[in-house]
N, C-alpha and C positions, 0 to 999 in steps of 0.2 A: 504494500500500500504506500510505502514511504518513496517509492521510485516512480507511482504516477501522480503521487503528489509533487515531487519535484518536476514532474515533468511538464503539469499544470501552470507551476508557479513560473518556468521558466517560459512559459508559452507567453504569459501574462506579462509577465516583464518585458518581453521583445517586445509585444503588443501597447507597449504603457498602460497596459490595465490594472499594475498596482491600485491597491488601497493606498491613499496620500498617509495613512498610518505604517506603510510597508518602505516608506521613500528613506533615505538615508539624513533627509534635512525636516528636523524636526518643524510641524507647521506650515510646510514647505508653501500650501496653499495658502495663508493667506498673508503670504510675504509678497509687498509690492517688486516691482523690476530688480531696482538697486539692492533692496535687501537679498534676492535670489540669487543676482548674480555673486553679490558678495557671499552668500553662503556657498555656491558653488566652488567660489576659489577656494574655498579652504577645503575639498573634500581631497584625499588624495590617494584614493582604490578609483581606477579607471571603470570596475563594474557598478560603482553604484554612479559616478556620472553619465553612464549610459543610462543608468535607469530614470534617471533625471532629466536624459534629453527624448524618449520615449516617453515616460510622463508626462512633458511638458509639449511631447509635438504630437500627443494625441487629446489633451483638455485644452488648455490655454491658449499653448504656441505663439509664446512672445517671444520674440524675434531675440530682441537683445537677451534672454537666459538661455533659448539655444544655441545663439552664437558665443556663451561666455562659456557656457559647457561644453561644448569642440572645441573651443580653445583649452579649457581644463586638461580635456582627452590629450589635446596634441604637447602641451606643457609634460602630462606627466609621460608620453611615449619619449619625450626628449632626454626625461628625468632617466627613466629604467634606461635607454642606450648611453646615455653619460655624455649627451650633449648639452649645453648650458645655453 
């Protein structure tokens, strides 16, 4: 049961159909722009800003938190190959 439950949950994620209780950024909903983006910067596991840009390009879809979260993603791919 534990492996179609993962496998649910990961459906839902790709999907952005998390619960905003399931998001990595507490609140996340009812954080204005700035606040979002600002919380975005500080996450730094590439999976939950994905799940932040799939939450956010299937409810919302402001522009500027998923352009701060691609930029997160691409920040931290720079980080893990040991570019600066």
């Amino acid at each position: 049961a534990d492996g179609a439950a993962d496998v649910f949950r990961s459906v839902r994620k790709s999907s952005g159909l998390l619960d905003p209780a399931e998001l990595p950024i507490e609140d996340f909903d009812e954080l204005n722009v700035a606040q979002a983006v600002s919380a975005v910067k500080e996450l730094t596991d590439a999976a939950q800003v994905r799940d932040i840009v799939a939450y956010e390009e299937a409810h919302k879809n402001r522009h500027g938190v998923v352009s701060a979260a691609q930029a997160r993603l691409a920040a931290i791919a720079q980080e893990v190959v040991g570019i600066n």
